[in-house]
C-alpha positions as CSV (number, residue, x, y, z in Angstrom):
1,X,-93.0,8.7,119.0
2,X,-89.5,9.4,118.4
3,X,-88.5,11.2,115.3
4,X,-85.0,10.1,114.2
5,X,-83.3,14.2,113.4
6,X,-80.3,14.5,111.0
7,X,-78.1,15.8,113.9
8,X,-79.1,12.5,115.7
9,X,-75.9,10.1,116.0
10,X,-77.9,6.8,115.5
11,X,-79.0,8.9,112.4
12,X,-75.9,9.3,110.9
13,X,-74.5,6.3,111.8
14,X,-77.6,4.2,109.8
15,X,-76.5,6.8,106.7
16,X,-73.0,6.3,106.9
17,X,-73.3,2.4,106.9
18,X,-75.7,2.8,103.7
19,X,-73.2,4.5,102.3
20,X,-70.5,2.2,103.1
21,X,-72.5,-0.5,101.5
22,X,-73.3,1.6,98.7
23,X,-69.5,2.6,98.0
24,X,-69.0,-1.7,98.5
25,X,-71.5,-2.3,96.2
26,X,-70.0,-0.1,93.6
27,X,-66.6,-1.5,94.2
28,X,-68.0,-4.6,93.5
29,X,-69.1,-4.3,90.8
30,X,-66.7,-1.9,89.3
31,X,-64.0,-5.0,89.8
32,X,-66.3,-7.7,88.8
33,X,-66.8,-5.7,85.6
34,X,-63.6,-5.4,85.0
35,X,-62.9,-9.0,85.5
36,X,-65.2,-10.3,83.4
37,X,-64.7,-7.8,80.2
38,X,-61.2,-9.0,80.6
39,X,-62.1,-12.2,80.2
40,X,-64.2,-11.8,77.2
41,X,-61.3,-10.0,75.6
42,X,-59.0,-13.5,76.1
43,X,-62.1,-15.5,74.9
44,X,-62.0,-13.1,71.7
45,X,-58.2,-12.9,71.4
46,X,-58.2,-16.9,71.7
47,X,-60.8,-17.3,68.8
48,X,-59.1,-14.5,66.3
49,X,-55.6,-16.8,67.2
50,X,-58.0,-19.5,66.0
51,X,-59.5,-18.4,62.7
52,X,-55.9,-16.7,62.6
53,X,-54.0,-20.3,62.5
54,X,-57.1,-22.1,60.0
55,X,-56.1,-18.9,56.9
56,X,-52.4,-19.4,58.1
57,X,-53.1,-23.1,57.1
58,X,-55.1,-21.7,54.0
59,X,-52.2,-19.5,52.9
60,X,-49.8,-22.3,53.1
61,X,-51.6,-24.8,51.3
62,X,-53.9,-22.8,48.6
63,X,-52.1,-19.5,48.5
64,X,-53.9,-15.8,48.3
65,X,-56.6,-17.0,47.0
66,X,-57.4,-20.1,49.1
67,X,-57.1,-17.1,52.1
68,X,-59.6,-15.2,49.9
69,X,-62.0,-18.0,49.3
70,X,-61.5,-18.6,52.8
71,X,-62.5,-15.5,54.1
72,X,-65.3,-14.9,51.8
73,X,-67.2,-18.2,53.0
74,X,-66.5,-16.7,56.9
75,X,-68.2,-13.5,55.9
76,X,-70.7,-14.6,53.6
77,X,-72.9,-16.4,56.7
78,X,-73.4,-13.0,58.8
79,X,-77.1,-11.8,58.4
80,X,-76.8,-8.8,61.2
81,X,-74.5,-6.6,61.9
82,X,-70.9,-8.2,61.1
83,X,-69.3,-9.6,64.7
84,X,-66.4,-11.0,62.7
85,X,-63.9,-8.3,60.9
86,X,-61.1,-9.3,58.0
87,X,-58.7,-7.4,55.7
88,X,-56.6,-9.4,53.1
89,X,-54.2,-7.3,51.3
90,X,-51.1,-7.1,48.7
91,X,-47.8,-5.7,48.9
92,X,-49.1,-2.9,47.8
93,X,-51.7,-1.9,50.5
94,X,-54.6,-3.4,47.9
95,X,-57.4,-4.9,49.9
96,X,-58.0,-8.6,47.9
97,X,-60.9,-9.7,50.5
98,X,-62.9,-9.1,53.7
99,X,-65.1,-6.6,54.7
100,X,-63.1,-3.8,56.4
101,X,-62.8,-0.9,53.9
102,X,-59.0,-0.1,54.8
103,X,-56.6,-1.4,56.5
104,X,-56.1,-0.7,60.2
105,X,-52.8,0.7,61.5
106,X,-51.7,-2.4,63.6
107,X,-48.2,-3.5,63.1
108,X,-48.0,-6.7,61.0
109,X,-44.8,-7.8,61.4
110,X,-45.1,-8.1,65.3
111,X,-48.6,-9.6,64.9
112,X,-49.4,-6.3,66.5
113,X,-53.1,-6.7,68.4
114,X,-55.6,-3.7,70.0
115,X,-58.5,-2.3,69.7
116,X,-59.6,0.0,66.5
117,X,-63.0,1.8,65.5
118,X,-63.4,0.6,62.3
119,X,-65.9,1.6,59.5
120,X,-68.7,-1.1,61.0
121,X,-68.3,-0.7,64.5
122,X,-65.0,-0.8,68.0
123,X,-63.4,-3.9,67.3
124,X,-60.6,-6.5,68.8
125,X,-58.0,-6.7,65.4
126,X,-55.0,-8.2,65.5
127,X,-52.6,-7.6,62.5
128,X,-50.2,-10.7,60.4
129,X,-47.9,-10.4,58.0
130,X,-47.3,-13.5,55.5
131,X,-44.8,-14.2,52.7
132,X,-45.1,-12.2,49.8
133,X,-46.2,-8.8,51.6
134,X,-49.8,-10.2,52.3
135,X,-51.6,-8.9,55.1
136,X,-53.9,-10.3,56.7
137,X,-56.1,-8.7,60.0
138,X,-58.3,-10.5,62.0
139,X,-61.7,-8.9,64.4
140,X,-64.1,-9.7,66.4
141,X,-66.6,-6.9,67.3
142,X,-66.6,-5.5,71.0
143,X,-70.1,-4.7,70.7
144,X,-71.1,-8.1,72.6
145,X,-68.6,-7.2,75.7
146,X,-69.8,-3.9,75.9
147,X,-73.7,-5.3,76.1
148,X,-72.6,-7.7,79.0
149,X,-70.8,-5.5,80.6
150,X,-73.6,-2.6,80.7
151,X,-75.8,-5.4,81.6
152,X,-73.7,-6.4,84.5
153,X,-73.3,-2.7,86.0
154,X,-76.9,-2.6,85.8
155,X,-77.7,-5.9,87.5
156,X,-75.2,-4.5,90.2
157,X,-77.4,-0.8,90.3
158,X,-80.7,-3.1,91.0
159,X,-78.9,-4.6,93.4
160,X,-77.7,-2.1,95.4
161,X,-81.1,0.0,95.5
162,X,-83.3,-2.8,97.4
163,X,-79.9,-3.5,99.5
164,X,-79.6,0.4,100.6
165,X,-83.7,0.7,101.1
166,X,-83.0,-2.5,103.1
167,X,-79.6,-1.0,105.5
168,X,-81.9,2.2,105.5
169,X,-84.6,0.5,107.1
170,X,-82.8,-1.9,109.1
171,X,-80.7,1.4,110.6
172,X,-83.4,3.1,111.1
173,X,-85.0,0.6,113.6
174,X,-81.9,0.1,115.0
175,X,-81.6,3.9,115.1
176,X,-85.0,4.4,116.6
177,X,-84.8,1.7,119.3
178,X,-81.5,3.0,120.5
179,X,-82.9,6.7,119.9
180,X,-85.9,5.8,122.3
181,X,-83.7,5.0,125.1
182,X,-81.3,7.7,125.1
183,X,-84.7,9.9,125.2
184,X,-85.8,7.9,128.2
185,X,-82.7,8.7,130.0
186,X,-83.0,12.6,128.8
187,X,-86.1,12.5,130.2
188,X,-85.3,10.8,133.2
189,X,-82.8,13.5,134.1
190,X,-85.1,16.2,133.5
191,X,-87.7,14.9,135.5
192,X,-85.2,14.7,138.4
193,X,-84.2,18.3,137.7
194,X,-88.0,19.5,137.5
195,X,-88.3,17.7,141.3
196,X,-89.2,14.4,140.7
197,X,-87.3,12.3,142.6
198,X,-88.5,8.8,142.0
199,X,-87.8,9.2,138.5
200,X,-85.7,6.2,136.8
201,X,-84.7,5.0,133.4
202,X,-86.2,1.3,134.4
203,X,-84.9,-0.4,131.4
204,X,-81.9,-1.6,133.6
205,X,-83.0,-5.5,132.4
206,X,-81.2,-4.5,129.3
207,X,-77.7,-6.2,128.9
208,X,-75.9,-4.2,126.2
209,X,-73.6,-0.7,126.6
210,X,-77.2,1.2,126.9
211,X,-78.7,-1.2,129.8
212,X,-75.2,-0.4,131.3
213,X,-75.6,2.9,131.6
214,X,-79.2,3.1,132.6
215,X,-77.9,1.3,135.6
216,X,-75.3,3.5,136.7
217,X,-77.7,6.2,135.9
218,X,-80.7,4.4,138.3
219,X,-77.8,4.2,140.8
220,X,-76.7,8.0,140.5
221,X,-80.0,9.4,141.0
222,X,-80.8,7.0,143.8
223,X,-78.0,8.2,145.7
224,X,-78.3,11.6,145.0
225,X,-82.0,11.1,146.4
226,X,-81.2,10.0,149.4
227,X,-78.6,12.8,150.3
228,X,-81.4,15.0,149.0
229,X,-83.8,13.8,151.5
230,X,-80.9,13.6,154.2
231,X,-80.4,17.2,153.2
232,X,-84.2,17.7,153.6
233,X,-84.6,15.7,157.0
234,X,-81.6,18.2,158.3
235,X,-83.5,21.0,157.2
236,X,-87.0,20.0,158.5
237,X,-84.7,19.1,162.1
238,X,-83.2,22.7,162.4
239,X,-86.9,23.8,161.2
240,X,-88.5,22.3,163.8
241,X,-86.4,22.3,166.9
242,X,-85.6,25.7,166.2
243,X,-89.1,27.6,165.2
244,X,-90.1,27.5,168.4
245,X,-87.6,28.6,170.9
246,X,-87.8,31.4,168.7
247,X,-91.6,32.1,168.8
248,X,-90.9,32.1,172.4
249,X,-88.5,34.0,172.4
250,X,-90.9,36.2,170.0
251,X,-93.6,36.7,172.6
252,X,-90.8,37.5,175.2
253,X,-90.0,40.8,173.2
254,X,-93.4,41.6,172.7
255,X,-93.8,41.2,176.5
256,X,-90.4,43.4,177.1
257,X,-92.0,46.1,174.6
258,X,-95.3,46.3,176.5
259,X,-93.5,46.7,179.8
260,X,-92.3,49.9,178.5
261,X,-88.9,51.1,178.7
262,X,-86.7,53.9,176.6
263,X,-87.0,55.0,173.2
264,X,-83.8,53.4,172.3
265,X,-84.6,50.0,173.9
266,X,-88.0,49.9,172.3
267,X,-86.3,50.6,169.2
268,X,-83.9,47.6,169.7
269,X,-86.3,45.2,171.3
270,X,-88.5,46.2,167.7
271,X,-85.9,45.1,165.2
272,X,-84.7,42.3,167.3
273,X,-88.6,41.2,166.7
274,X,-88.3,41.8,163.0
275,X,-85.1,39.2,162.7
276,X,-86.9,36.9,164.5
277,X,-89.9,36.9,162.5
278,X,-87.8,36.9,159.5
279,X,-86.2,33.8,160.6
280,X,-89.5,32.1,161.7
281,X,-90.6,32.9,158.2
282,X,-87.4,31.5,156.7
283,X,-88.1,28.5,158.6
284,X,-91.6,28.4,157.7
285,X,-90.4,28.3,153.8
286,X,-88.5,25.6,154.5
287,X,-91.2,23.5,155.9
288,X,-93.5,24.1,153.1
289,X,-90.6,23.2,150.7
290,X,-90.1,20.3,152.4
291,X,-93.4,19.6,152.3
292,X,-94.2,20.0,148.7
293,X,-91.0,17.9,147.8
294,X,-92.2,14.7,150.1
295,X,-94.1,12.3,148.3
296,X,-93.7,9.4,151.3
297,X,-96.7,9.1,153.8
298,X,-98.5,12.1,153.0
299,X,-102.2,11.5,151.6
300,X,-103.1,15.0,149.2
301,X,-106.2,15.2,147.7
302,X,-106.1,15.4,143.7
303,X,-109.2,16.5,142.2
304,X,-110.0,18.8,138.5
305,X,-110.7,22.0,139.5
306,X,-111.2,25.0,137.6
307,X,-108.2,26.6,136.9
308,X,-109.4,30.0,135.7
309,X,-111.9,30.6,138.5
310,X,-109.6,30.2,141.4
311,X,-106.6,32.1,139.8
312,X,-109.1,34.3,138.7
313,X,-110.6,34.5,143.1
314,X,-106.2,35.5,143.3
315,X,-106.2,38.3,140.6
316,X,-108.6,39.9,142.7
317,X,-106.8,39.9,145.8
318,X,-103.4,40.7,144.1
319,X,-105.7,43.8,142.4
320,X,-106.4,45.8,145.4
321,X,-102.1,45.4,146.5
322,X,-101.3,46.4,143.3
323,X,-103.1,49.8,142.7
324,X,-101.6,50.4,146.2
325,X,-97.8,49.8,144.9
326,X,-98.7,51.6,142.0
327,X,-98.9,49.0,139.4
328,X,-100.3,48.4,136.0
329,X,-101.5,44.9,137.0
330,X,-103.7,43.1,134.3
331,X,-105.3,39.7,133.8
332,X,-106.0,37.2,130.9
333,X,-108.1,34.6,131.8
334,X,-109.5,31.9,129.6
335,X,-112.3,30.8,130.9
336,X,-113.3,27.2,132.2
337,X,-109.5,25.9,131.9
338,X,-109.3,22.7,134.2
339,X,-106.4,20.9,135.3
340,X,-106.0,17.8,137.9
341,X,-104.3,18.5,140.9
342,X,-103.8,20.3,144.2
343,X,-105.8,23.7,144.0
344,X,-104.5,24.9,146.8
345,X,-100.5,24.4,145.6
346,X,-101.2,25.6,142.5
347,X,-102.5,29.0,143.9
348,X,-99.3,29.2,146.3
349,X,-97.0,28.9,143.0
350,X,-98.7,31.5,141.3
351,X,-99.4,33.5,144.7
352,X,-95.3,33.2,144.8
353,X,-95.2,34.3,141.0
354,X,-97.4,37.5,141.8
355,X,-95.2,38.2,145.0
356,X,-91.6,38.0,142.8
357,X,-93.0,40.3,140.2
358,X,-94.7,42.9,142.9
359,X,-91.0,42.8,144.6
360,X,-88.9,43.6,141.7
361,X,-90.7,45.7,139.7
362,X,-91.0,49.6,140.4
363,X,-93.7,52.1,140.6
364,X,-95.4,52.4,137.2
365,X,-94.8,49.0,135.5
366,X,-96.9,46.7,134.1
367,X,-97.2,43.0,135.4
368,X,-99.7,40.7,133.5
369,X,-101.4,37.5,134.4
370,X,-102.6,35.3,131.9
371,X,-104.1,31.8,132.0
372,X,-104.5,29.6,128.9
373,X,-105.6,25.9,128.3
374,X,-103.0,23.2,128.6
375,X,-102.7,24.5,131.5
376,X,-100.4,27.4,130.6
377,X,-99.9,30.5,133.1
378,X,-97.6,33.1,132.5
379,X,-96.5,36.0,134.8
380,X,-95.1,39.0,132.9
381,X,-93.8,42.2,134.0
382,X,-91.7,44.9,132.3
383,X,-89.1,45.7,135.5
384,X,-85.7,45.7,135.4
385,X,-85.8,41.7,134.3
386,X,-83.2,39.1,135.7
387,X,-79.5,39.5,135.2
388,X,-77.7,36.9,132.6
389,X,-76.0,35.7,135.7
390,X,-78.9,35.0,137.4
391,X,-81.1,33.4,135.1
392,X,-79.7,29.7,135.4
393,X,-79.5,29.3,139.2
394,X,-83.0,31.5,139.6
395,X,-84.6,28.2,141.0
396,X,-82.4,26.7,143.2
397,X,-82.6,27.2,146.8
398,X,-81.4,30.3,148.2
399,X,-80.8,32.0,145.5
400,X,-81.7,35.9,144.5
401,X,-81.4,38.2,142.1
402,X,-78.6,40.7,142.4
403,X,-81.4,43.3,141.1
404,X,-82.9,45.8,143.8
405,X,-85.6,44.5,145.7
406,X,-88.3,45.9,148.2
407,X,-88.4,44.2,151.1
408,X,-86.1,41.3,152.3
409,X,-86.2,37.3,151.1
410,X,-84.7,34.0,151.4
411,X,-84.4,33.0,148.0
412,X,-86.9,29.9,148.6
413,X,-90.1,31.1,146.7
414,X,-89.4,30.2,143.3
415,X,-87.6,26.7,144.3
416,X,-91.1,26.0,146.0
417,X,-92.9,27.5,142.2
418,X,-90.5,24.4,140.6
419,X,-91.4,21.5,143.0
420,X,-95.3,22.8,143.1
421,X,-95.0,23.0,138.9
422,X,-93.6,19.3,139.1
423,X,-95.9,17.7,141.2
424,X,-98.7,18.4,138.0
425,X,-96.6,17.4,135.5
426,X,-95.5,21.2,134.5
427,X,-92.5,22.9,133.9
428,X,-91.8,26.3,135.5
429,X,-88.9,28.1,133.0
430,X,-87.8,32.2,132.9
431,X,-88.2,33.5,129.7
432,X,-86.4,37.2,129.2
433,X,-89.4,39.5,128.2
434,X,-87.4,42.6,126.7
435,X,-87.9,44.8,129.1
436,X,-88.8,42.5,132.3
437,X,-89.2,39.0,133.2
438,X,-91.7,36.1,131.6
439,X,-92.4,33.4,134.4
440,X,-94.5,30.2,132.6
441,X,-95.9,27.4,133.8
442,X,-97.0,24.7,131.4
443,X,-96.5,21.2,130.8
444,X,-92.8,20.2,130.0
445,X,-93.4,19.6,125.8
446,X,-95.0,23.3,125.4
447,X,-93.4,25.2,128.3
């Protein structure tokens, strides 16, 4: 199962369109608020002009008082708190009627209107002056377009929680589908790198960006497969056709040395033997390389073994070579660890594990062997390690370490570790052991 990390780009990009949405939401409804409490404003501005115009027409006909009566019957209905504000005054600043204490500070004479707190409550007032120094100011309460407009934001805030647990949900699906696939490609690649050839992404049915790129991946590895096994085919050519002019040329030596001749002859003839055995060996690492990487025609036998017993059998044998170099050489074995596979493979690639450490380290140090279920092995020494320069071309082909060395190699032993590790579904990595080297095989999600 893929878990979707915060570092993941599919991740981020379902959080940031939340958050879009979110910030749209709230735009929304910040704009919609303010539309409608506009509106409500008008609606009360339009019904204070209203009630404004009916004691206009009451002050014209009747006077103060018929304003005063006037007012008195408006305010005498209210049975809650009062929605409907007046002041009717003198000349003189004397309230006559209504039920605002004092008179707000709105200019009269421009029929001034805004908003006040008054003594009952934030109002809409708007302020006229009439012949004969009366005032009169007009309000409606702004306690209703407050309630609908807190109402509204929080209709908006309901709606945007099931709309972002929604985006969430739909991103993250989206996220994970998109997340699986990039993982299948990963993988793909590091199966290829680990020695697995015939690995492919196989979703190439697809028809988006992704499907796209699966394809040219498919097609990369493909090709680079077959120049692989072109490379291979060259290698198992020269191999062949040459390994055994050179054995016979070999037993010519050996046939030259027995003949007799000089000391300094003999001594040629004898390291002319030695680069020719080094090159038959060199040859001979080939061919098993070659052979461990082939997965076309060639029937192996897979059985479950036990893993402990016949690495155990090895310890043995490596016990014996390593009191004779000198070496601290311990084992930990857990017993009755299976795995499925090739018994004898797996004993080369730890055989070749033993042999690197033997080689590099120096009279004195300590090299350990330890088996664990999963199947995990680990080779540890405390030599001189592997150079930084070193550790990410260790093994390729070829390739050997710059440290000193007893005895002469060809760089092939831990490329034939890798594709042996591979073929069981495990992952041979270099670990720096502080002093010395850590060599692990396990499979690829614990290695």
């Amino acid at each position: 199962m893929t878990v979707l990390r915060p570092s993941s780009i599919v991740a981020r990009q379902a959080l940031a369109s939340t958050l879009v949405m979110l910030v749209a939401i709230a735009a929304l409804g910040i704009v919609a608020t303010g539309v409608v409490e506009r509106q409500l404003r008008t609606n009360l501005l339009a019904t204070i002009d209203t009630d404004l115009t009916g004691l206009t027409d009451g002050m014209v006909t009747g006077g103060a008082p018929e304003v005063s009566r006037r007012i008195a019957d408006r305010t005498a209905f209210a049975t809650g708190p009062a929605e409907t504000f007046y002041w009717f005054g003198d000349d003189q600043g004397r309230r006559i009627a209504g039920n605002l204490a004092r008179r707000p500070s709105l200019d009269a004479a421009r029929s001034e209107a805004a908003d006040a707190d008054t003594s009952i409550g934030p109002a809409l007032l708007r302020a006229t002056q009439f012949r004969g120094g009366f005032t009169l100011v007009i309000g409606r309460s702004l306690a209703p377009v407050g309630a609908v407009t807190r109402r509204l934001s929080r209709m908006f805030l309901i709606a945007a929680l099931p709309s972002a647990l929604i985006s969430l949900l739909v991103g993250a699906t989206v996220a994970r589908r998109f997340g699986v696939r990039v993982a299948v490609l990963n993988r793909t690649f590091a199966r290829f790198e680990a020695g697995e050839r015939s690995a492919r992404a196989d979703f190439t049915s697809d028809s988006d960006e992704l499907g796209a790129l699966a394809a040219h991946v498919d097609d990369h590895l493909a090709h680079t497969e077959r120049l692989l096994t072109a490379q291979r085919e060259i290698s198992d050519n020269i191999a062949h056709e040459l390994r055994t002019p050179l054995t016979h040329l070999d037993a010519r030596l050996l046939r030259a040395i027995a003949a007799g001749g000089s000391p300094a002859i003999l001594h040629e003839l004898h390291d002319a033997r030695d680069d020719i055995r080094s090159i038959v060996s060199l040859f001979d690492a080939l061919l098993d390389l070659a052979l461990a990487e082939s997965r076309d025609g060639i029937a192996v036998e897979r059985t479950t073994f036990d893993l402990s017993e016949r690495i155990g059998d090895l310890a043995e044998l490596y016990g014996a070579s390593a009191e004779e170099a000198g070496l601290d050489f311990s084992v930990m074995i857990t017993p009755a660890v299976t795995m499925e596979g090739e018994p004898m493979a797996i004993t080369r690639a730890v055989a070749n594990l033993l042999d690197n450490a033997f080689k590099f380290v120096p009279a004195g140090a300590h090299v350990r062997l330890t088996v664990a279920p999963g199947p995990r092995i680990v080779v540890e020494d405390n030599g001189p390690g592997i150079v930084a320069t070193d550790r990410a071309t260790i093994f390729q082909r070829f390739r050997r370490s710059h440290a000193p060395v007893k005895g002469r190699g060809h760089g092939l032993g831990l490329a034939l570790v890798r594709v042996l590790a591979a073929r069981h579904g495990l992952t041979a990595r270099f670990e720096d052991a502080l002093p010395g080297a850590r060599f692990i095989l396990a499979p690829g999600d614990e290695a």
